[in-house]
N, C-alpha and C positions, 0 to 999 in steps of 0.2 A: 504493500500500500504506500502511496504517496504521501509524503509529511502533510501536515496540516498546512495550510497556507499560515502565513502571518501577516497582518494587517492589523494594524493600532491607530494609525494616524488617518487625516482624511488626504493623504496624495493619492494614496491609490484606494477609496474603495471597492467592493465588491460591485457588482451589478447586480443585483437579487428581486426578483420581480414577483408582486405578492402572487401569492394564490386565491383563485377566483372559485367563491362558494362550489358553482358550478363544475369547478373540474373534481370536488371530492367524492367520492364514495359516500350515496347514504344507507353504507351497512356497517356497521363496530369494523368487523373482522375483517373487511374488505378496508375500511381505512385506515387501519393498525399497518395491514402491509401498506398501503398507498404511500404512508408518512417515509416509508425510510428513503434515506438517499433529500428528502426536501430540508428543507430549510426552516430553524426557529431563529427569528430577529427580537430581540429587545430594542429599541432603541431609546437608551437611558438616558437622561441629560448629561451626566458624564463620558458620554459617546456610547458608539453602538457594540454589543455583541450577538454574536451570532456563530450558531453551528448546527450541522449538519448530525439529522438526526437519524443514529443508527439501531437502536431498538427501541419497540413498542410492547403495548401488552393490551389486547382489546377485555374488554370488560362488557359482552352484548346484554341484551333486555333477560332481563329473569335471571341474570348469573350469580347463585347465592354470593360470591365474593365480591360482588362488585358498591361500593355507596349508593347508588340507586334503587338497591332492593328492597330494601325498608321501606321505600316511597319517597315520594318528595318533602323533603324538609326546607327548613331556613338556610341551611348548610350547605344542600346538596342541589338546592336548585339549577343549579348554574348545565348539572349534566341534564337534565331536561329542557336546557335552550336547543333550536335546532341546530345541527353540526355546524363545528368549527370555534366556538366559544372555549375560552378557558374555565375549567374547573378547577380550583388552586386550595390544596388543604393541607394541615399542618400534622404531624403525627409524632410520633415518638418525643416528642416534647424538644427536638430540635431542627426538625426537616419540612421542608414544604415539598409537595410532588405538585405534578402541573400535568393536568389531562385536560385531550378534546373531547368537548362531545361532538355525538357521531352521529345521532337519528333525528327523527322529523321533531318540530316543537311536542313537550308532553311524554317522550318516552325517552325514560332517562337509562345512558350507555355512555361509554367514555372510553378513551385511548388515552393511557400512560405512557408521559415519554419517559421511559427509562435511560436512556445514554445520548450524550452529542457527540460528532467530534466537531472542536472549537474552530475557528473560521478566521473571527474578526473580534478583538478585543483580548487577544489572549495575555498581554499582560495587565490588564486590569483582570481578570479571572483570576492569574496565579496570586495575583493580591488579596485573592477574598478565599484562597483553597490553602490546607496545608502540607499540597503536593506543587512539583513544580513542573512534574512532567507533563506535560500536554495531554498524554493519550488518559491522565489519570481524573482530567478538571472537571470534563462533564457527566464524569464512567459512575451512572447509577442515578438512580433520580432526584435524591437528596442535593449530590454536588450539581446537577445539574441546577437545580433552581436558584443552589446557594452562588457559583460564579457568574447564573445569568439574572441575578438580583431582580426574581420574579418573587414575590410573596401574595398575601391574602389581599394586597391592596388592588391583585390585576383581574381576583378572582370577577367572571361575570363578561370580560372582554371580549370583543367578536373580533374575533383572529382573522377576519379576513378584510377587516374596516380597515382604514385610516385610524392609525393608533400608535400606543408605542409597541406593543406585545404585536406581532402577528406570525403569519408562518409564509414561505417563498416558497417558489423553484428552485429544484435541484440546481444546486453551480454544478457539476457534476454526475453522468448517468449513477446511478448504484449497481453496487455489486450482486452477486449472489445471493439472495433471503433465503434466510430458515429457520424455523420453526421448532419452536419446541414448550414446553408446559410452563406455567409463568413462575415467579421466583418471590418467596417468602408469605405464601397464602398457604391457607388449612381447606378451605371448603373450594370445591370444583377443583382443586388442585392437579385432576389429570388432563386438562383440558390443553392442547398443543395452542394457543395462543400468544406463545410470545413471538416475535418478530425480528431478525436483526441482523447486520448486514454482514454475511461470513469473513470470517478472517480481518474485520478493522480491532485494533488494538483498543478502542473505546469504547465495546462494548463489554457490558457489566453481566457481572454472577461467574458461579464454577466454571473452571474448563470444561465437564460432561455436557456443558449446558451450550456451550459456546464452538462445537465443532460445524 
């Protein structure tokens, strides 16, 4: 695989052109894989980052492990907006994860971005991770939020508006996808829904999981 680009300044940046409602997938599991290979941008007032998102994890309608299933709450509203909005929640009492929802208004489903690899902004990332390697800043969902300084303030956001959170075009085609059961859940646990692009060093969880 090819280094990550590096881009910090604005002489040269990227060209990333949003994505349009219309090109997504409205099925969970169809746009779990859709996502890989495209593009999450923040653009923060402290300048932009961005990276290329290389695993997902669909979470469809009725899937006991997914926040949606209990119903709609205060909380979890966000995955019952129609696809492409940010779901954004905080867990283990130090992490924020950052899901799309993925179905029509009213039926709440969502896609977890589990891994980036980082694009643009990578030394403002290594400032907020206590990694310095690249392939290690956006590996897992937690560091992903935490270098792309997404919290509960972006939850609710339509990822495909004019904003600062949204999501692009592939800079590059993607690789190989594959498949395999999602990582750190108890209920539906054998379900082959994770998503992620073979052989990039930034994607997260065991080696058995990552061939």
């Amino acid at each position: 695989m090819k280094s990550p680009r590096r881009n910090d300044g604005p002489k040269r940046p990227l060209r990333i052109a949003r994505l349009r409602r219309s090109q997504l997938p409205s099925d969970t599991v169809r746009l779990a894989r859709y996502l890989i290979g495209k593009t999450l941008v923040h653009d923060h007032p402290a300048g932009r980052l961005a990276g290329r998102i290389v695993e997902t994890e669909a979470y469809p309608p009725g899937d006991a492990a997914g926040h949606a299933y209990i119903g709609q709450t205060a909380r979890n509203r966000s995955l019952f907006k129609r696809r492409a909005h940010a779901y954004i929640y905080f867990i283990y009492g130090s992490s924020f994860m950052v899901n799309v929802s993925s179905e029509h208004p009213g039926v709440g489903a969502g896609v977890l971005l589990r891994a980036i690899e980082p694009l643009e902004g990578i030394e403002r990332m290594k400032r907020r991770s206590k990694s310095k390697q690249v392939r290690d800043l956006g590996r897992g969902p937690g560091r992903l939020a935490k270098v792309m300084r997404i919290d509960r303030g972006l939850d609710g956001i339509d990822l495909c508006a004019l904003g600062p959170l949204w999501l692009g075009r592939a800079v590059r085609p993607a690789g190989r996808i594959a498949v395999s059961v999602r990582i750190g859940i108890t209920r539906e646990a054998h379900r082959k829904l994770r998503f992620y692009e073979r052989g990039n060093p930034c994607v997260s969880g065991p080696k058995r999981l990552c061939r």
